[in-house]
Steps between C-alpha positions, in 0.01 A plus 500: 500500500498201348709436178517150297767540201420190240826482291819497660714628192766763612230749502234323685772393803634881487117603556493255785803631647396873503127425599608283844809762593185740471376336782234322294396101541590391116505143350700399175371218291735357265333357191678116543473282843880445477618848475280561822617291678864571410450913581388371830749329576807669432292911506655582173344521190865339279301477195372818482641807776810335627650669776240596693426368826086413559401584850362197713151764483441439151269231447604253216143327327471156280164571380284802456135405676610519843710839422167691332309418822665747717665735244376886470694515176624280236777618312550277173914520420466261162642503157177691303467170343426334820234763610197335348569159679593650847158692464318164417661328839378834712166465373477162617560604873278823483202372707785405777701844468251753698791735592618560145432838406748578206775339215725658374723396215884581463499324173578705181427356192134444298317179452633367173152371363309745593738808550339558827686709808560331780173685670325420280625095515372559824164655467439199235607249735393681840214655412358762818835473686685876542821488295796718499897462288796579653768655233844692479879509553534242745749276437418218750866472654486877584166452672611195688833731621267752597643742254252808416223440259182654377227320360131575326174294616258552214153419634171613574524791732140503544615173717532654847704202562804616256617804729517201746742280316678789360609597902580137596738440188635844530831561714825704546604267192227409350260823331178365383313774214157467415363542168111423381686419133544147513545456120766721504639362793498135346636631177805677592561202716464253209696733200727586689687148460492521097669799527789406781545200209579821252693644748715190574594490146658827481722389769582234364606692188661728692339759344534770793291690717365773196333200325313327817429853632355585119320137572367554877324798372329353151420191692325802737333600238411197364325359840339778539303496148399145563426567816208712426445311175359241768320691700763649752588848642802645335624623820523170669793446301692785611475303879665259669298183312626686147838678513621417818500119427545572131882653585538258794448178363722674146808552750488257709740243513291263669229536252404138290387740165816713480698212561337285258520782227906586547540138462304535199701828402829301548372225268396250694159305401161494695439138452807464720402760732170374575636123555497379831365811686364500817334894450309614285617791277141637447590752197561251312103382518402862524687591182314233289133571663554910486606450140183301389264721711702799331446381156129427527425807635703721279728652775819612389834380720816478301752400792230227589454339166927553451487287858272255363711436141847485707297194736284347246623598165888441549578859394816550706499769723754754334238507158200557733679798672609620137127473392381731782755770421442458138111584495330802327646829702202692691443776766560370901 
């Protein structure tokens, strides 16, 4: 099959890497000329996945056009902000791109304007065009080692053509799930980060593993009721593209929103943290476009909007912690 990644963040080149070991012809399209051009070169992605070794196989692109006209899949590895644009430059090359049969998104974070999912950013921008997203644990260096890791595809299943991508991406490390939820899917993929932010601050506190444990499970909770507030299946968040990636990306060491919040946690600022970043920490978007979509819908989240006030508001992290244990005692 025919792969084109467009985005060549540490998760798009990890993609790339485990879709041409499976034997697959895959190009990866960095979003700047200059960073092409330097990946092809030296077959390392330095800014990005350093440390891994690209194999001569894997195609390196400048521009998307010529990429779209032979690829059987697109798979869009850009910051959710980015989505709408990358959409606009595939739409240009449609009438040239007869092979392409599906996107699908890795991105996990809503449209801030319009508080769209990443599907639907695409069925806006793409409109007729099958669609899938790709979520879970999968911390891109893992992936690139080849280190196990499960994944859900939320799309159509209606689309005969799903069960076909599922088998190509799936192998001995890679385990691709299917799910017809793709709010839920999206969602857990996108809260998820607010909550690792939480998470990060009771490290940082050093409060021990009784209060994150006491937080994993509210922030559970709290996903879940959201979740179905907007139009998702409660038990999608019990999966891979909910819990899995919820205690993953809470744990994790390599993770960009529990690092950011134990920096917060040990009193650091996030105007310095966010300086001269080349990543994107997307909780920290996802915190401020949950909490408005939360509030104008009525939908109660505690840990979110304590999230929002430690980023926004300049509550320090210790008082927001101290808020949550301090609210009116109920049944579990």
């Amino acid at each position: 099959m025919n792969f084109c990644v467009l985005g060549a963040g540490a998760w798009g080149t990890a993609m790339a890497l485990h879709l041409i070991r499976q034997g697959h012809s895959v190009t990866l399209v960095p979003r700047r000329m200059e960073m092409a051009l330097n990946i092809s070169s030296s077959r390392e992605n330095v800014d990005y996945l350093p440390g891994y070794e690209l194999p001569l196989n894997l195609q390196i692109g400048c521009e998307v056009k010529p990429v779209l006209m032979e690829a059987d899949v697109a798979v869009l590895a850009c910051p959710s902000k980015g989505l709408r644009i990358l959409c606009e430059s595939i739409s240009a090359h449609l009438s040239s791109s007869n092979a392409l049969k599906m996107v699908i998104t890795l991105c996990k974070g809503l449209e801030e304007e319009s508080y769209l999912r990443p599907s639907e950013v695409v069925e806006d921008a793409l409109p007729g065009i099958p669609h899938a997203v790709l979520s879970g644990p999968s911390n891109a260096a893992e992936v690139a080692s080849g280190k196990p890791t499960a994944v859900t595809l939320g799309a159509n299943e209606s689309d005969a053509f799903v069960s076909v991508v599922q088998s190509a991406m799936s192998s001995q490390f890679l385990r691709v799930y299917t799910s017809e939820d793709m709010t839920g899917v999206e969602l857990g993929g996108c809260l998820k980060n607010i909550y690792a932010i939480a998470a990060g601050c009771v490290d940082g506190l050093q409060f021990g593993d009784n209060a994150k444990a006491a937080l994993l499970t509210r922030a559970l909770n709290e996903m879940i009721r959201l979740g179905v507030a907007l139009g998702a299946e409660a038990k999608t968040f019990f999966g891979l593209s909910g819990f899995g990636d919820l205690v993953a990306t809470c744990n994790g060491s390599w993770s960009r929103n529990r690092t950011l919040g134990q920096q917060l946690g040990e009193g650091k600022r996030l105007e310095e943290l966010m300086a001269h970043r080349k990543t994107v920490v997307e909780g920290v978007t996802a915190t401020h476009v949950f909490h408005s979509l939360c509030k104008q819908k009525g939908i109660e989240v505690p840990i979110l909007n304590q999230v929002y006030a430690v980023l926004y508001d300049g509550l320090s992290p210790q008082k927001a912690l101290e808020a949550l244990m301090l609210r009116d005692l109920k049944s579990e």
